[in-house]
Biopython code that builds the backbone (N, CA, C, O; Angstrom):
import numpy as np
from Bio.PDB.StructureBuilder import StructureBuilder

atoms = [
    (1, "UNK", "N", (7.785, 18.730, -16.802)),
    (1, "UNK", "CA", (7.472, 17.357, -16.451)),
    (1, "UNK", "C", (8.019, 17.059, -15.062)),
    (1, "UNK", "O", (9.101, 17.224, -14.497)),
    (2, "UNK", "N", (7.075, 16.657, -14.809)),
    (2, "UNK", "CA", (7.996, 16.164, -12.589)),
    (2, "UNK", "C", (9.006, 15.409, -12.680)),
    (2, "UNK", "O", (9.315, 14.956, -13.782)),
    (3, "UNK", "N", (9.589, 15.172, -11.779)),
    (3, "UNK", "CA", (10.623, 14.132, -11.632)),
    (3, "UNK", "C", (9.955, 12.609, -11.028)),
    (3, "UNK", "O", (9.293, 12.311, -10.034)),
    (4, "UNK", "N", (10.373, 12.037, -11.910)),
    (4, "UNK", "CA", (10.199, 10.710, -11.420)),
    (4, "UNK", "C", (10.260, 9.951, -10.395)),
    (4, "UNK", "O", (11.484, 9.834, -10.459)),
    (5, "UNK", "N", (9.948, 9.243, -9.372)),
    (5, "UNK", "CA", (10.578, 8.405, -8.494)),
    (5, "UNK", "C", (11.081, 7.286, -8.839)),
    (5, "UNK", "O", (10.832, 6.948, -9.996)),
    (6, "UNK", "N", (12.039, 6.228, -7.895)),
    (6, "UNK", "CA", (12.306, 5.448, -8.307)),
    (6, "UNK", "C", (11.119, 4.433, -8.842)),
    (6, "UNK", "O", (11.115, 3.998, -9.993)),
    (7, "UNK", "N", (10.105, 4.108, -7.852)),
    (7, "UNK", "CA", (9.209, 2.827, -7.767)),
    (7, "UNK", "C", (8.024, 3.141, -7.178)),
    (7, "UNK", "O", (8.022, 4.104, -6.411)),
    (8, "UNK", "N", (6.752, 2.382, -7.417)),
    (8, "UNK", "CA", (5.576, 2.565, -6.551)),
    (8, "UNK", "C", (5.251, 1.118, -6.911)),
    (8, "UNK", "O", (5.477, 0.392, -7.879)),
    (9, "UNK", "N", (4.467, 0.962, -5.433)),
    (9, "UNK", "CA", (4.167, -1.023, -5.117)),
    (9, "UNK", "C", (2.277, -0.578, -5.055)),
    (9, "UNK", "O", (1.649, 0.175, -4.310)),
    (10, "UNK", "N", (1.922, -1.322, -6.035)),
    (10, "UNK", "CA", (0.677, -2.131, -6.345)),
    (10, "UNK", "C", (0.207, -3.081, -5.048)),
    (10, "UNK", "O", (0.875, -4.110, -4.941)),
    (11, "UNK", "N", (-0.754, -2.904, -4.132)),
    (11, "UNK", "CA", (-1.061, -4.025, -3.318)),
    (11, "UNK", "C", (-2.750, -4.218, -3.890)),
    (11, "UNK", "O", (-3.597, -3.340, -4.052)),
    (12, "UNK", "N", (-2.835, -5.480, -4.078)),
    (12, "UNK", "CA", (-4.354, -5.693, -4.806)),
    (12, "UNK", "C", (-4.587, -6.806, -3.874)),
    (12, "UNK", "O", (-5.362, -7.702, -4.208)),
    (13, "UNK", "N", (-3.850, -6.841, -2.474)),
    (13, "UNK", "CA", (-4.700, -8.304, -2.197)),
    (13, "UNK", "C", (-4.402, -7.950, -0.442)),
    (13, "UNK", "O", (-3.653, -7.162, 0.134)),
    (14, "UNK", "N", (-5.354, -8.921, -0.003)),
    (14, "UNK", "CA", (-4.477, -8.777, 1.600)),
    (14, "UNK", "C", (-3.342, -9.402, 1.792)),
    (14, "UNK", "O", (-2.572, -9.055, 2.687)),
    (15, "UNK", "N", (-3.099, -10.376, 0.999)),
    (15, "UNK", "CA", (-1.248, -10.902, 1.538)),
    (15, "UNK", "C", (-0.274, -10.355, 0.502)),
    (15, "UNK", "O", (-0.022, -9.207, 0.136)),
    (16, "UNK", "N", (0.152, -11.452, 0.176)),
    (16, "UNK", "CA", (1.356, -11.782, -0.970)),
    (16, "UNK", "C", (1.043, -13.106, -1.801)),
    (16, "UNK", "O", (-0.006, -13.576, -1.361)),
    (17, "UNK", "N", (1.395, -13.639, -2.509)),
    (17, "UNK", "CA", (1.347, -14.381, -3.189)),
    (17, "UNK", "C", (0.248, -15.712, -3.358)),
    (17, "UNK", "O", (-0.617, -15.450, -2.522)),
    (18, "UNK", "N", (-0.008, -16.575, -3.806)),
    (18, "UNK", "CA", (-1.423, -17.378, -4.012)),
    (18, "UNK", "C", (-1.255, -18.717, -2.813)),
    (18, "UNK", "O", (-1.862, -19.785, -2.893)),
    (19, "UNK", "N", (-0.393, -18.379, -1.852)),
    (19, "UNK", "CA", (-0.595, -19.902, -0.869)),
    (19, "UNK", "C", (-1.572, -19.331, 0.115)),
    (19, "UNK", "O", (-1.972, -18.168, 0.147)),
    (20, "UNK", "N", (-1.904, -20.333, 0.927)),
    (20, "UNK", "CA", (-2.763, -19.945, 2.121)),
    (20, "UNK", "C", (-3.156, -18.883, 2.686)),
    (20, "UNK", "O", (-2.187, -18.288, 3.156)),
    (21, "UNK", "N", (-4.360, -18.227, 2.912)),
    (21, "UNK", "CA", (-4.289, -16.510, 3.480)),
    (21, "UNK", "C", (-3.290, -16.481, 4.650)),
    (21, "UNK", "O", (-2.517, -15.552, 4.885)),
    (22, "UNK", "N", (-3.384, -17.393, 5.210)),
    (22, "UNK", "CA", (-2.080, -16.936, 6.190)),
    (22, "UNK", "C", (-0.769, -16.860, 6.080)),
    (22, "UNK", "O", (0.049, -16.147, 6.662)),
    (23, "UNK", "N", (-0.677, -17.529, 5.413)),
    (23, "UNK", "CA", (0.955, -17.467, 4.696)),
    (23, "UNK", "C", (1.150, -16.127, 4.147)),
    (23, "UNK", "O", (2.192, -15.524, 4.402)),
    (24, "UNK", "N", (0.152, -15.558, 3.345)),
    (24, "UNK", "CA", (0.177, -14.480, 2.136)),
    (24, "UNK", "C", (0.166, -13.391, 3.631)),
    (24, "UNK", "O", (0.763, -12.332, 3.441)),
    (25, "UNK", "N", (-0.349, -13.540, 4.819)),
    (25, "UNK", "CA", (-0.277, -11.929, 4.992)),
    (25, "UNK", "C", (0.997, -12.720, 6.117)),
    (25, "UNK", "O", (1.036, -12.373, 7.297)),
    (26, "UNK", "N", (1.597, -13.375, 5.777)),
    (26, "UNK", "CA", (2.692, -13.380, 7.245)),
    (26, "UNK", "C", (3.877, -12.845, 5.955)),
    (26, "UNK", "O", (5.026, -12.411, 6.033)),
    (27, "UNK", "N", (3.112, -13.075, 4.992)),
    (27, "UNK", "CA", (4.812, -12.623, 3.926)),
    (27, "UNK", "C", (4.588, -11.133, 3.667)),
    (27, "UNK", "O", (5.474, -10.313, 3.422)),
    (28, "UNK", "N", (3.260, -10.898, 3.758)),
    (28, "UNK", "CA", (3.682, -9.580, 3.421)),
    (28, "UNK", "C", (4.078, -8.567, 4.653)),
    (28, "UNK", "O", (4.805, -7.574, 4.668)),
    (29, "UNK", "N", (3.355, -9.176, 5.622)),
    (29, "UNK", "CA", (4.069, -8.347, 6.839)),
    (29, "UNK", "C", (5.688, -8.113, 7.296)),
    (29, "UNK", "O", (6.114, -7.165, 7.955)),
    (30, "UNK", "N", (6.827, -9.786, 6.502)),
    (30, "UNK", "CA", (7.694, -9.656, 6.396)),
    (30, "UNK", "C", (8.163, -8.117, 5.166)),
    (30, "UNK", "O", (8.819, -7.091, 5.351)),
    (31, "UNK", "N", (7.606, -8.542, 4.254)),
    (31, "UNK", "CA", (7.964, -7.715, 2.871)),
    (31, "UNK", "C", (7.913, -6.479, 3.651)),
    (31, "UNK", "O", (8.961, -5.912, 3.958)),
    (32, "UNK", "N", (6.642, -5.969, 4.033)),
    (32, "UNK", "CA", (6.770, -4.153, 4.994)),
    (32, "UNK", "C", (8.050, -4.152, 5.789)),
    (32, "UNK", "O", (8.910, -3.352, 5.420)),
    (33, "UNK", "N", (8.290, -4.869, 6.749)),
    (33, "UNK", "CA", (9.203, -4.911, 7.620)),
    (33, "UNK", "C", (10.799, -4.644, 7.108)),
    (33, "UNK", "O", (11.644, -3.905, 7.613)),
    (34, "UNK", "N", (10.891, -5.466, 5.990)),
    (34, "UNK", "CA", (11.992, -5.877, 5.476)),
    (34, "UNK", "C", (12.224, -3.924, 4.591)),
    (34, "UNK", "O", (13.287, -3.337, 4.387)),
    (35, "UNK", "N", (11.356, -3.633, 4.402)),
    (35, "UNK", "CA", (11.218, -2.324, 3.337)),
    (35, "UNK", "C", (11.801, -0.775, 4.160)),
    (35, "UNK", "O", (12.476, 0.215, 3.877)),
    (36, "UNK", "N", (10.887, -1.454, 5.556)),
    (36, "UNK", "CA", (11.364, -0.402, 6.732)),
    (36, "UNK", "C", (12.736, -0.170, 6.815)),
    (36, "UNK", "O", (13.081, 0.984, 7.072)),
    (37, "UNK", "N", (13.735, -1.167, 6.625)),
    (37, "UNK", "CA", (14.867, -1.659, 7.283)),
    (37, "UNK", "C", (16.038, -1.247, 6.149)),
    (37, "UNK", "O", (17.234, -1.504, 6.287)),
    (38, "UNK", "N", (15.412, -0.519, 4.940)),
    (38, "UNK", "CA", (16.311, -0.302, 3.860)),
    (38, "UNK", "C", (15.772, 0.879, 3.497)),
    (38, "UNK", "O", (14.629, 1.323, 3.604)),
    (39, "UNK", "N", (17.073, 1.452, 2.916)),
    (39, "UNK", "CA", (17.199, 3.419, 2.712)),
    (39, "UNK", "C", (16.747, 3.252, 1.609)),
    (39, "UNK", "O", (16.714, 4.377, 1.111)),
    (40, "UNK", "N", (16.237, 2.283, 0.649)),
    (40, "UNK", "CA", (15.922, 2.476, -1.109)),
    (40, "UNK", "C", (14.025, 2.070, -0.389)),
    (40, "UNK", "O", (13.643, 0.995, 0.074)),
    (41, "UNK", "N", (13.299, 3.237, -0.539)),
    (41, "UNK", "CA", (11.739, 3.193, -0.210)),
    (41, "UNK", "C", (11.057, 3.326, -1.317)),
    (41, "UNK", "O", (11.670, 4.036, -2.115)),
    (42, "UNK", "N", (9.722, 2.826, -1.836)),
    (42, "UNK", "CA", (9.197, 3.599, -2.246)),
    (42, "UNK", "C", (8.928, 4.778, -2.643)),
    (42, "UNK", "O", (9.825, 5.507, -2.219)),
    (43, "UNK", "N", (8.290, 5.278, -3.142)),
    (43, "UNK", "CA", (7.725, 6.493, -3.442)),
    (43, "UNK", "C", (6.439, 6.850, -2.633)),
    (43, "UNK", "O", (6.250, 7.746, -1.810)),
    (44, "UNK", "N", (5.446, 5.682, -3.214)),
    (44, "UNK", "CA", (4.528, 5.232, -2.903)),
    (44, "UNK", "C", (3.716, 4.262, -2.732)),
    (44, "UNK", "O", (3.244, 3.789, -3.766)),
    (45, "UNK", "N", (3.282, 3.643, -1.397)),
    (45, "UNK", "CA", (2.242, 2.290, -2.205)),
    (45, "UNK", "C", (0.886, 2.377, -2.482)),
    (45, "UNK", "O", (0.319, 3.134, -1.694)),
    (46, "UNK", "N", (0.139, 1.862, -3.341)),
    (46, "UNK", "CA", (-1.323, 2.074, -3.445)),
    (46, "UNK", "C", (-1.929, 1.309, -3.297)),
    (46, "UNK", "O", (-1.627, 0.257, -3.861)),
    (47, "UNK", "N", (-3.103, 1.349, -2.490)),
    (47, "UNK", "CA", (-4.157, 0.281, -2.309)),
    (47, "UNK", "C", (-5.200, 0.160, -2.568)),
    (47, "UNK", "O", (-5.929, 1.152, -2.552)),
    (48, "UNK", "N", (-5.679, -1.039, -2.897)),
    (48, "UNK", "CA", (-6.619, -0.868, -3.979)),
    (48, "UNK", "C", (-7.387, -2.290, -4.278)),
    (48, "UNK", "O", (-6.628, -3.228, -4.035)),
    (49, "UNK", "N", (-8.566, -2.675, -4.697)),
    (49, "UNK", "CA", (-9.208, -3.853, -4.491)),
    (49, "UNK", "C", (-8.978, -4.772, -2.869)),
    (49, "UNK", "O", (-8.808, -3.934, -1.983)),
    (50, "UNK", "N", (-8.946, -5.839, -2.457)),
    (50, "UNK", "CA", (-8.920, -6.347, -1.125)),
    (50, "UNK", "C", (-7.556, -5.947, -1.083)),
    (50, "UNK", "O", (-6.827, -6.937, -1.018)),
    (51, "UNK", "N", (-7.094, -5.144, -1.092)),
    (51, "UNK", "CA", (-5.532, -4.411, -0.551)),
    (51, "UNK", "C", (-5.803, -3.679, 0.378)),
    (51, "UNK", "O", (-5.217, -3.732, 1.459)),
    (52, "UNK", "N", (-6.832, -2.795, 0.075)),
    (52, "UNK", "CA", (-7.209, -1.740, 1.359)),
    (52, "UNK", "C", (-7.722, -2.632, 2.645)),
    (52, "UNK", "O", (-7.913, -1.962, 3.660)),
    (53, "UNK", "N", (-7.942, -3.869, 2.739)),
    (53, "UNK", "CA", (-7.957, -4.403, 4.020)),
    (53, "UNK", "C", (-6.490, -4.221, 5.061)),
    (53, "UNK", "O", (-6.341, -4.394, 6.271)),
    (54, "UNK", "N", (-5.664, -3.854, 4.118)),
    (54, "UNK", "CA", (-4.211, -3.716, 5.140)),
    (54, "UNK", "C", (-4.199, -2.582, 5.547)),
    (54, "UNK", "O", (-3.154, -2.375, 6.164)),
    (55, "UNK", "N", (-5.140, -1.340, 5.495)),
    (55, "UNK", "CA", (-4.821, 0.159, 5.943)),
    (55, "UNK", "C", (-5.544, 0.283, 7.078)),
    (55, "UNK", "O", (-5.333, 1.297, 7.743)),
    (56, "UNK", "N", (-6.596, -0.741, 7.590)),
    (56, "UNK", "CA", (-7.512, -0.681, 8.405)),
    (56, "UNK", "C", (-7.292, -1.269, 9.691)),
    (56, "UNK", "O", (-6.453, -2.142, 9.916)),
    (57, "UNK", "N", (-8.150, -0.713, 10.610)),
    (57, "UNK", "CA", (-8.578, -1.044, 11.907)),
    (57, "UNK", "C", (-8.311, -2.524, 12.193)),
    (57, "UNK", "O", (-9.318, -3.209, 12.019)),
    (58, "UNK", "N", (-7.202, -3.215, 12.592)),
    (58, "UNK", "CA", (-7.313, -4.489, 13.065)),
    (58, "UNK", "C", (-6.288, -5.511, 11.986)),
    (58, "UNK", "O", (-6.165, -6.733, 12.068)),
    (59, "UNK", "N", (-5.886, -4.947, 11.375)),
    (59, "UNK", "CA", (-5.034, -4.789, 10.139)),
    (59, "UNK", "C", (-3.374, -5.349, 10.812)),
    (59, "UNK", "O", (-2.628, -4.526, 11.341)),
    (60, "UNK", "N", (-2.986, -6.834, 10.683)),
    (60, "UNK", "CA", (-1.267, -7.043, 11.712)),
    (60, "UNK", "C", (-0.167, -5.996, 11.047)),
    (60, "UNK", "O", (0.789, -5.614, 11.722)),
    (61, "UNK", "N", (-0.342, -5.602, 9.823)),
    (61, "UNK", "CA", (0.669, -4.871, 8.965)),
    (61, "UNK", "C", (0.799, -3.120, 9.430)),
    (61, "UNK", "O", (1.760, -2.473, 9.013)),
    (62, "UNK", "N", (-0.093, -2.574, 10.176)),
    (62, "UNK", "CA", (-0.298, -1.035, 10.635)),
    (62, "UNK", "C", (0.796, -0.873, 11.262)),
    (62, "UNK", "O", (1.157, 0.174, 10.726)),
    (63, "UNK", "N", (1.574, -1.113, 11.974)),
    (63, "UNK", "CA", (3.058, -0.899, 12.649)),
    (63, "UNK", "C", (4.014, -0.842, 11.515)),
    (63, "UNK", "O", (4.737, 0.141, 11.679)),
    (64, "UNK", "N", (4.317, -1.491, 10.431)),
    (64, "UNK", "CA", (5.357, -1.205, 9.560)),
    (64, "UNK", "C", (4.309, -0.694, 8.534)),
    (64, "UNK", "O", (5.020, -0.547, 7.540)),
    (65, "UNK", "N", (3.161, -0.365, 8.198)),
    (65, "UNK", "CA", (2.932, 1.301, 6.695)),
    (65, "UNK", "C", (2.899, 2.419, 8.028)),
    (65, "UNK", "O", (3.426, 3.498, 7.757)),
    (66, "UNK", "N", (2.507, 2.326, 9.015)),
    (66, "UNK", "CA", (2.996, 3.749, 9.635)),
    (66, "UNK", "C", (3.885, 4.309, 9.678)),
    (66, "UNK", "O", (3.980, 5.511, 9.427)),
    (67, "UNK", "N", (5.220, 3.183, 10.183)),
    (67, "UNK", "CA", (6.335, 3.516, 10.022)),
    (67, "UNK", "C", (6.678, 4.024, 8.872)),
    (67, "UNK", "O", (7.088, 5.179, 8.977)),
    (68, "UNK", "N", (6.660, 3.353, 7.193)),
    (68, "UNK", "CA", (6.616, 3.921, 6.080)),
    (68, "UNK", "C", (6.282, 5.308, 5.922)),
    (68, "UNK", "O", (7.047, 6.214, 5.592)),
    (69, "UNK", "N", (4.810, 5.391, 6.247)),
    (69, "UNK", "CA", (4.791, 6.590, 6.409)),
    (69, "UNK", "C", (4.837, 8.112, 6.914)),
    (69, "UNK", "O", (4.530, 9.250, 6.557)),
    (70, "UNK", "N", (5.610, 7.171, 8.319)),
    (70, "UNK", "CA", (6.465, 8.761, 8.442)),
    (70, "UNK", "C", (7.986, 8.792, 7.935)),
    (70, "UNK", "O", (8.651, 9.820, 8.060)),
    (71, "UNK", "N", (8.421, 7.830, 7.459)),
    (71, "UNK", "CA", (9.696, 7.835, 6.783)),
    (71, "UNK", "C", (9.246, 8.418, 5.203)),
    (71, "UNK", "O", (10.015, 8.229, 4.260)),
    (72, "UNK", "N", (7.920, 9.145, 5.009)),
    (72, "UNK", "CA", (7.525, 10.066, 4.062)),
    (72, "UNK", "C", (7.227, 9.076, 2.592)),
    (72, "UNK", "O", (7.323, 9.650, 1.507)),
    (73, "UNK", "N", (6.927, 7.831, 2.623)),
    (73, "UNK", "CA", (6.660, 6.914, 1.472)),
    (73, "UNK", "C", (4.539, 7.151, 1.776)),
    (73, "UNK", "O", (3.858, 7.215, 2.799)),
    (74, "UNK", "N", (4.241, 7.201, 0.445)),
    (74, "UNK", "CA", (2.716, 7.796, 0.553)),
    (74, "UNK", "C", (1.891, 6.667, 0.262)),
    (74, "UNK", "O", (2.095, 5.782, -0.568)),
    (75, "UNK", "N", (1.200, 6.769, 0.830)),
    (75, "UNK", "CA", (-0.244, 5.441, 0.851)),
    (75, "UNK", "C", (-1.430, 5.804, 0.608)),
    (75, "UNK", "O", (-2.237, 6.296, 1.397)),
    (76, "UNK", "N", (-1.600, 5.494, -0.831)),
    (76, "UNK", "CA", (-2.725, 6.068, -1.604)),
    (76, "UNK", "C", (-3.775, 4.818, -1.401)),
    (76, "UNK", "O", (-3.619, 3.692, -1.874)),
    (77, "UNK", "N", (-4.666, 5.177, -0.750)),
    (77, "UNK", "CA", (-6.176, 4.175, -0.675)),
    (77, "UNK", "C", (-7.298, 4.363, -1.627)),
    (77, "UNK", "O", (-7.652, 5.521, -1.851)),
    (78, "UNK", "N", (-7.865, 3.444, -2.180)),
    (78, "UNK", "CA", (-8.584, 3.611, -3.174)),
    (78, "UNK", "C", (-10.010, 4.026, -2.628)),
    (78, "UNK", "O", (-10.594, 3.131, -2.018)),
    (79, "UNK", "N", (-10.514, 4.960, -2.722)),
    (79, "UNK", "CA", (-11.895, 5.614, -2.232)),
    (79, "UNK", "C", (-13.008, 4.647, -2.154)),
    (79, "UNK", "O", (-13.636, 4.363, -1.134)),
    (80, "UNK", "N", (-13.298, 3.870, -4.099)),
    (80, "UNK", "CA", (-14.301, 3.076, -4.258)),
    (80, "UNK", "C", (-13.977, 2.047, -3.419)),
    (80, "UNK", "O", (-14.765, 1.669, -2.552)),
    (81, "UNK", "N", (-12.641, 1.433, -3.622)),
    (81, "UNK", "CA", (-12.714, 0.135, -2.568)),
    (81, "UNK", "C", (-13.214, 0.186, -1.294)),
    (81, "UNK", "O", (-14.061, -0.670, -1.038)),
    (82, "UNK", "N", (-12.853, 1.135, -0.220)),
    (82, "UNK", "CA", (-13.292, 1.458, 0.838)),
    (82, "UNK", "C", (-14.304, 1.361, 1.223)),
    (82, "UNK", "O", (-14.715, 0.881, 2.280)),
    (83, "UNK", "N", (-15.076, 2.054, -0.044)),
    (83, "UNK", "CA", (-16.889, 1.893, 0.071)),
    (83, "UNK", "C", (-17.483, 0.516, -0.159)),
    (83, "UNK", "O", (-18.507, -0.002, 0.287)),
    (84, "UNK", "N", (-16.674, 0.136, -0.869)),
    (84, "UNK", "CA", (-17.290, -1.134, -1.497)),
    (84, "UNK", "C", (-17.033, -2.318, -0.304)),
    (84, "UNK", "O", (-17.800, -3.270, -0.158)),
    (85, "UNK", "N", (-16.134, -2.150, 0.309)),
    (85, "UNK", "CA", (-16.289, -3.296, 1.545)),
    (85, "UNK", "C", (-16.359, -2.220, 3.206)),
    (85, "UNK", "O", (-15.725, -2.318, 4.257)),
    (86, "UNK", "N", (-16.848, -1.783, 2.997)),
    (86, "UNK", "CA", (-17.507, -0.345, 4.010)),
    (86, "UNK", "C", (-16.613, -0.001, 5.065)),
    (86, "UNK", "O", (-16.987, 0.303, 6.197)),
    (87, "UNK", "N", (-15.042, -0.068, 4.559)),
    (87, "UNK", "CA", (-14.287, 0.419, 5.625)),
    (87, "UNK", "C", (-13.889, 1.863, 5.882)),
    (87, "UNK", "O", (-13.243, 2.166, 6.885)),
    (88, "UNK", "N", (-14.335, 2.892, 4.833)),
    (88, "UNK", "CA", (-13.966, 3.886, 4.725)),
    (88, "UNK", "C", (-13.785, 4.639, 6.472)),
    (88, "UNK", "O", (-13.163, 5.685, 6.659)),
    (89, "UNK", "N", (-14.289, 4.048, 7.300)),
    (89, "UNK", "CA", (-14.111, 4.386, 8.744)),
    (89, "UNK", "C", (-13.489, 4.255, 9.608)),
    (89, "UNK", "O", (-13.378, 5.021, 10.565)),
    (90, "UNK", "N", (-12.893, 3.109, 9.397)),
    (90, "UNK", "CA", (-11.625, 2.283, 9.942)),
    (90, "UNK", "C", (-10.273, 2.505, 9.421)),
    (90, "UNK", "O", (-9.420, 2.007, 10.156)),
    (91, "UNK", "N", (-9.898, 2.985, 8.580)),
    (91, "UNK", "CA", (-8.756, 3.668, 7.884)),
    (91, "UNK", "C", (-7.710, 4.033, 8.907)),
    (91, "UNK", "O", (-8.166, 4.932, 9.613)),
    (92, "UNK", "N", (-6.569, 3.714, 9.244)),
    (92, "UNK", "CA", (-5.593, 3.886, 10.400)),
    (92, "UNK", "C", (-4.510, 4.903, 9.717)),
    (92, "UNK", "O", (-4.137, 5.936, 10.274)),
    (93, "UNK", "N", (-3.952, 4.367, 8.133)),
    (93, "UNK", "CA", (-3.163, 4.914, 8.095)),
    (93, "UNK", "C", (-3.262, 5.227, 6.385)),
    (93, "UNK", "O", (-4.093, 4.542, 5.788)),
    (94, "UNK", "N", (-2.319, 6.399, 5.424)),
    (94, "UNK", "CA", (-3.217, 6.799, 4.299)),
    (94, "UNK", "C", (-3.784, 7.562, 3.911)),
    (94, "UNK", "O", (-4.528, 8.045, 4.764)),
    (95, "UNK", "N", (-3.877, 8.111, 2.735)),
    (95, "UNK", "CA", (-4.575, 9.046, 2.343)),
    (95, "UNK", "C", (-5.577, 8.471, 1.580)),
    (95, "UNK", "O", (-5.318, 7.617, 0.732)),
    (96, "UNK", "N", (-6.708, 8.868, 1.809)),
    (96, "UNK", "CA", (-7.885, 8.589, 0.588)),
    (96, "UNK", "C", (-7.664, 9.255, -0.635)),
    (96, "UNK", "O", (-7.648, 10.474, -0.808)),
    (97, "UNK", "N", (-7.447, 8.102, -1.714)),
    (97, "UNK", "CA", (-7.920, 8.819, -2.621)),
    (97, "UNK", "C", (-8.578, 8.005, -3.694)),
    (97, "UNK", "O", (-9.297, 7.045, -3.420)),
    (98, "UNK", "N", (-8.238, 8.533, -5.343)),
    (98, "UNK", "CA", (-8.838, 7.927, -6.359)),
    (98, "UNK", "C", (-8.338, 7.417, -7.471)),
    (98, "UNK", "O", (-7.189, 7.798, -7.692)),
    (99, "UNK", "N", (-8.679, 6.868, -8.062)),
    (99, "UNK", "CA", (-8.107, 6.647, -9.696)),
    (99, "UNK", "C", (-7.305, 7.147, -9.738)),
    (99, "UNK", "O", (-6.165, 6.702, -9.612)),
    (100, "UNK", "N", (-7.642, 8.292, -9.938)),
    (100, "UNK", "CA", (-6.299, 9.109, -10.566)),
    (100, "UNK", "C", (-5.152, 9.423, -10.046)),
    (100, "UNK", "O", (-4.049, 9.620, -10.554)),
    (101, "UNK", "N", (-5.705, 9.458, -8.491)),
    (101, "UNK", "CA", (-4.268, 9.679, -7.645)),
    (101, "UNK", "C", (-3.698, 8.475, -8.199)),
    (101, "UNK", "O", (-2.926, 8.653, -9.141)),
    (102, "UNK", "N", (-3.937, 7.108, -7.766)),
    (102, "UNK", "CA", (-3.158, 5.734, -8.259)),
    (102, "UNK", "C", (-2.302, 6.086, -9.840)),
    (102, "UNK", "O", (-1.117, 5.781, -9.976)),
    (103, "UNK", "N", (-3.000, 6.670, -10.811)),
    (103, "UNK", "CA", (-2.660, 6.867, -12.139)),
    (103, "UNK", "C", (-1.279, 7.742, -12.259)),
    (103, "UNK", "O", (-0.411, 7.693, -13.131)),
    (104, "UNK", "N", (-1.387, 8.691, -10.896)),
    (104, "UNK", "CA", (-0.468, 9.730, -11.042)),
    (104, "UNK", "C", (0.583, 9.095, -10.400)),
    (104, "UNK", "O", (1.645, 9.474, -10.893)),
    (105, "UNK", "N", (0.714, 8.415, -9.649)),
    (105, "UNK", "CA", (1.447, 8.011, -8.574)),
    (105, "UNK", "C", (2.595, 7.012, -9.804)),
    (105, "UNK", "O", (3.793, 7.240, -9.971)),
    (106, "UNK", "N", (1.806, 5.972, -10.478)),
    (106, "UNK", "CA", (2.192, 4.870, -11.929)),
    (106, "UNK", "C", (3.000, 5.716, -12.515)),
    (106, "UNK", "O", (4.192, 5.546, -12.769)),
    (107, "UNK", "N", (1.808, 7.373, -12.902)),
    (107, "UNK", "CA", (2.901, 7.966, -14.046)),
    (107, "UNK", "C", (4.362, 8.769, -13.558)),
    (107, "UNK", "O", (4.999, 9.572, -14.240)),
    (108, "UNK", "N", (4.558, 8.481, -12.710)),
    (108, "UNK", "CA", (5.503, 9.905, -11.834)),
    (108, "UNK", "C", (6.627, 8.586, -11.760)),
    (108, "UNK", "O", (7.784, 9.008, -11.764)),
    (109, "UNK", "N", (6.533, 7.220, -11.700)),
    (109, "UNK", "CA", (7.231, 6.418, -11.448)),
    (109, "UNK", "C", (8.107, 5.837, -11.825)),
    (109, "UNK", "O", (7.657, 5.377, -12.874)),
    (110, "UNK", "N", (9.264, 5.436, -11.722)),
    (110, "UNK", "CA", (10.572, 4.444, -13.012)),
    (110, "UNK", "C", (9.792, 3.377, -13.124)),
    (110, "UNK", "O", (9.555, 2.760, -14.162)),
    (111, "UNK", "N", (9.314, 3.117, -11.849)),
    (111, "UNK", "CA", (8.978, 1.627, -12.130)),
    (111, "UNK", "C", (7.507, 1.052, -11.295)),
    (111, "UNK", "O", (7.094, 1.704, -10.336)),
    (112, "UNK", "N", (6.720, -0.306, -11.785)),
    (112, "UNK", "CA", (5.526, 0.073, -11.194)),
    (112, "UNK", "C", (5.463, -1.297, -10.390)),
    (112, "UNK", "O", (4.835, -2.092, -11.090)),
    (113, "UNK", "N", (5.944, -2.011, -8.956)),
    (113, "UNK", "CA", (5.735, -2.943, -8.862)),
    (113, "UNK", "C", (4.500, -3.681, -8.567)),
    (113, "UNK", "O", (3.987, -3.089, -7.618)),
    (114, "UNK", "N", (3.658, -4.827, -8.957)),
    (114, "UNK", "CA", (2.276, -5.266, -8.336)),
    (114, "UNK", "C", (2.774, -6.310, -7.824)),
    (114, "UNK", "O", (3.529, -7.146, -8.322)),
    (115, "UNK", "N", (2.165, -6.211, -6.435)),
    (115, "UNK", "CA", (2.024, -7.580, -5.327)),
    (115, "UNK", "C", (1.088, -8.183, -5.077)),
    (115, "UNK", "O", (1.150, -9.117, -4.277)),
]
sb = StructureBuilder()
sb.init_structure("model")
sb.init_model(0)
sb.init_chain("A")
sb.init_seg("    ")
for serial, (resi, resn, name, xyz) in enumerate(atoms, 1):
    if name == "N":
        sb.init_residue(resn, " ", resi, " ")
    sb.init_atom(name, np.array(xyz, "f"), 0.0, 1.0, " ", f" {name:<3s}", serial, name[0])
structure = sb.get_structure()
């Protein structure tokens, strides 16, 4: 059986929480930032439904998941989503993948946070 990680973060939206779209992505750009800045990382985050709008081309959050990910925390993009709002081209930062990667990523995890 693998070893577990501590955590993997759920992003299902372009911000954070249900106030104003602008509010939601100025918090989550804090939340990346704030994540950068501490030795307890992820594992992984996954993106997935209007989440994958944050991996893309034009995207304010691409300066802190790059950073993430060369500090080796993995950014699983959801394939169908991509297609489904036709960014699969614009992709900056991330690995494509699928279901199952997301599934594996949940099962490998202590803990599963959604934002």
């Amino acid at each position: 059986m693998p070893e577990k990680s501590p955590y993997v973060l759920m992003i299902t939206r372009e911000g954070m929480g249900t106030a104003d779209p602008e509010l939601q992505k100025k918090l989550i750009k804090t939340y990346f930032a704030l994540l950068n800045e501490h030795d307890v990382l992820p594992s992984a985050i996954c993106f997935y439904t209007e989440g994958v709008k944050l991996v893309v081309e034009g995207s304010a959050v691409l300066p802190e998941l790059s950073a993430l990910e060369e500090k080796g925390v993995r950014l699983i993009l959801c394939s169908t989503c991509l297609d489904y709002f036709g960014l699969k081209e614009k992709v900056k930062v991330g690995i494509i993948g699928g279901m199952t990667d997301i599934i594996e990523a949940q099962w490998r995890a202590e803990k599963v946070i959604t934002l």
